[in-house]
Backbone bond lengths (Angstrom), bond angles and torsions (degrees), N, CA, C in turn:
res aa  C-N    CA-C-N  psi(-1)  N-CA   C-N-CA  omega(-1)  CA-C   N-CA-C  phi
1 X - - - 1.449 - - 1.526 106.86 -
2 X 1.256 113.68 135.14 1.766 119.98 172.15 1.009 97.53 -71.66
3 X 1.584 114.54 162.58 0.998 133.58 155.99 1.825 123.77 -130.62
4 X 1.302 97.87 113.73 1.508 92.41 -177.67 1.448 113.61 -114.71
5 X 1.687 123.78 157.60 1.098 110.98 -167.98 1.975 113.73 -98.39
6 X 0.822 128.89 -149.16 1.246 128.67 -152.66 1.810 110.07 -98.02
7 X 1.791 103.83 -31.28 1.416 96.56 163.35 1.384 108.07 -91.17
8 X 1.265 135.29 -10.55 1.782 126.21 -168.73 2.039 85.24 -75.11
9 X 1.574 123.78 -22.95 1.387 117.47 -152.30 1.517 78.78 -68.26
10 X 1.921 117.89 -53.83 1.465 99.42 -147.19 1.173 78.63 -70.47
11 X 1.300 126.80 -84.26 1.861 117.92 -143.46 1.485 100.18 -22.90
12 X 1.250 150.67 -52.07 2.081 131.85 -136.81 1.462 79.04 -118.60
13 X 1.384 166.05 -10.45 1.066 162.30 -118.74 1.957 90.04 -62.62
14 X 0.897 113.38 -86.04 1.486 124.65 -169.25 1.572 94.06 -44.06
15 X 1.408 124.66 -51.79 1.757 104.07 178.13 1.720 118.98 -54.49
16 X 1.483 99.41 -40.74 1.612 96.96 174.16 1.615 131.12 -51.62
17 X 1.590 91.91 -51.04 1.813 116.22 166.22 1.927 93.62 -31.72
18 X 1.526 102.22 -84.50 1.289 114.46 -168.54 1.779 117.72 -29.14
19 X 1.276 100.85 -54.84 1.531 110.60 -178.44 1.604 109.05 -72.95
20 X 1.284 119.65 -26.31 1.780 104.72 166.45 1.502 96.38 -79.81
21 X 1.297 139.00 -13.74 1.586 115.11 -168.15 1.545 103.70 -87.57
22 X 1.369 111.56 -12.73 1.611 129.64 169.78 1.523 102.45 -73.14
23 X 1.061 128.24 -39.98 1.525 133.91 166.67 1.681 113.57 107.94
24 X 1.408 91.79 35.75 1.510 108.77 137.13 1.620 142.16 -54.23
25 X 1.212 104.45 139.82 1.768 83.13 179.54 1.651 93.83 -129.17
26 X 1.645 109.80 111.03 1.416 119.12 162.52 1.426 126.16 -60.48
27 X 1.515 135.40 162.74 1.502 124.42 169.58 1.506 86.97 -132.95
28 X 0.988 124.91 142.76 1.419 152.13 -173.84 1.765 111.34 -117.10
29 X 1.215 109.19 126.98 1.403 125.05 -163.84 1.858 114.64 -131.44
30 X 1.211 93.64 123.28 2.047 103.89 -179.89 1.206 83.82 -115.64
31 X 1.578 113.05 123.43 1.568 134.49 140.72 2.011 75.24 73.40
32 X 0.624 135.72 73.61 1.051 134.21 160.39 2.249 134.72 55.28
33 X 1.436 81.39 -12.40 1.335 90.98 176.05 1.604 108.23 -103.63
34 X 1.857 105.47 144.56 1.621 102.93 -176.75 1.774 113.12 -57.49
35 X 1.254 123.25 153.63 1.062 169.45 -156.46 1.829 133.59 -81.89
36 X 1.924 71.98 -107.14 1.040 100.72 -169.46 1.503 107.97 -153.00
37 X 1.384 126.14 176.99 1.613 118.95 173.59 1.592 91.07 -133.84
38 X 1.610 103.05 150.37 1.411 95.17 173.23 1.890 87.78 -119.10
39 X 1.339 108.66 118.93 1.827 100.38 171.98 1.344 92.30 -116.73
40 X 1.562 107.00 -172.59 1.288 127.29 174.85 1.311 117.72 -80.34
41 X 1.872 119.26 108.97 1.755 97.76 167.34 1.696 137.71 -5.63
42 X 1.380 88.34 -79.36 1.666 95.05 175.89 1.064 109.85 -125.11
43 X 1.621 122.96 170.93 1.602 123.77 177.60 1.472 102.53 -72.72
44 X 1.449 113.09 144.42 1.143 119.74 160.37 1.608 121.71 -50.97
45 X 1.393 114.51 157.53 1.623 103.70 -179.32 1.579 93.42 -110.06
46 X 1.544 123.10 -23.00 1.547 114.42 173.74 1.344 122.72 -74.27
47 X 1.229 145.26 175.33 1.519 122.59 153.73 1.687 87.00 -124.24
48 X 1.707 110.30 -176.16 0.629 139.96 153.89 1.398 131.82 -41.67
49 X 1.614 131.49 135.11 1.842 107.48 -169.12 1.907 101.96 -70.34
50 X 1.434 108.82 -35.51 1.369 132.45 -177.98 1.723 99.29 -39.91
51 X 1.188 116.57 -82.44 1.127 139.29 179.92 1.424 110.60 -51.32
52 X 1.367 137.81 -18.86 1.646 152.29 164.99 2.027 92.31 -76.09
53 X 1.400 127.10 -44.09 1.147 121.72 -126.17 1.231 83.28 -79.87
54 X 1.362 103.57 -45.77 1.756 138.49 172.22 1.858 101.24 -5.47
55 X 1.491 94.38 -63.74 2.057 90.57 -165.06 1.514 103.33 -87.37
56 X 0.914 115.99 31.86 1.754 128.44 173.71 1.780 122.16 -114.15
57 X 1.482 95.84 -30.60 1.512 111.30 -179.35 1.084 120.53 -71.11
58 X 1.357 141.52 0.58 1.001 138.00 151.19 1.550 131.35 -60.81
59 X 1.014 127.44 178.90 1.889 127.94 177.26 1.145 95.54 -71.19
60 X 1.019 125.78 161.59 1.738 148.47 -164.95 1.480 96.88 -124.57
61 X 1.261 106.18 128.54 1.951 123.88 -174.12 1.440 100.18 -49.44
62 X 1.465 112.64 131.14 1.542 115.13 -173.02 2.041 118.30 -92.69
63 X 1.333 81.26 11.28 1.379 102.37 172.73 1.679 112.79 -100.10
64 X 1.372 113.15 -40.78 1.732 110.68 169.11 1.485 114.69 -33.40
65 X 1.485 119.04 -57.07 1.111 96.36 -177.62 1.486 145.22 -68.66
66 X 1.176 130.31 -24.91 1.280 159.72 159.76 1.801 91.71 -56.01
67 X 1.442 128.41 -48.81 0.965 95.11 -177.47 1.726 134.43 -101.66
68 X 1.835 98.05 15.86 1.134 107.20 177.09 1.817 102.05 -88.86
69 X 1.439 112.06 -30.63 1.600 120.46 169.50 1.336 99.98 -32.73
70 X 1.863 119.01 -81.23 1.230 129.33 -167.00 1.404 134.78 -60.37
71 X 1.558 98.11 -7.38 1.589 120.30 171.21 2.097 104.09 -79.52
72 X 1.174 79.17 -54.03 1.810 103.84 178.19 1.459 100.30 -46.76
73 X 1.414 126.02 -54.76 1.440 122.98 169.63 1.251 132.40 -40.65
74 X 1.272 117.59 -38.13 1.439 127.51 -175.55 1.117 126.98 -105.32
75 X 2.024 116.40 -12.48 1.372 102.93 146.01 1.527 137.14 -60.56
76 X 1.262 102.27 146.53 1.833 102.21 -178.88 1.815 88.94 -120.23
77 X 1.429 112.01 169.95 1.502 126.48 165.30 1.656 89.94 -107.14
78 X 1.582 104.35 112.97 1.411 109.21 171.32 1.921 117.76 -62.29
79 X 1.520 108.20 -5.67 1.323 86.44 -173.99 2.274 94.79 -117.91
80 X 1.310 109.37 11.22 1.310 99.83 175.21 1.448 122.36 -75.01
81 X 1.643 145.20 147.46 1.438 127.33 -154.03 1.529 76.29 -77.69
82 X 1.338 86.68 164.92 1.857 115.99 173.53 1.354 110.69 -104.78
């Protein structure tokens, strides 16, 4: 969690807003001790594409392919001549 202090809030105010509506959670500081938190109302229902790409980046099951091959085998086009 950032922490920003009480004049960085006014000066960036609208950048801060923005980054909790991204679902950030700010900590807000007077004279140096925490505050306050600025989070996001509610959770977002979109995410990020970054953060989507995220549960994809891993290795891909080394069995899919072999079994999209053997799937691939046994379709026919019911209307191509035989």
């Amino acid at each position: 969690m950032e922490t920003v202090g009480l004049r960085e809030l006014r000066q960036h105010a609208s950048d801060l807003v923005r980054r909790a509506e991204d679902g950030e959670e700010i900590a807000i500081t007077v004279s140096g001790r925490p505050s306050a938190r600025l989070v996001p109302a509610r959770p977002r229902r979109w995410r990020r594409w970054s953060d989507v790409a995220e549960l994809f980046a891993g290795p891909a099951d080394p069995a899919w392919d072999a079994d999209r091959e053997e799937v691939a085998q046994d379709v026919r086009d019911p209307w191509s001549a035989r």
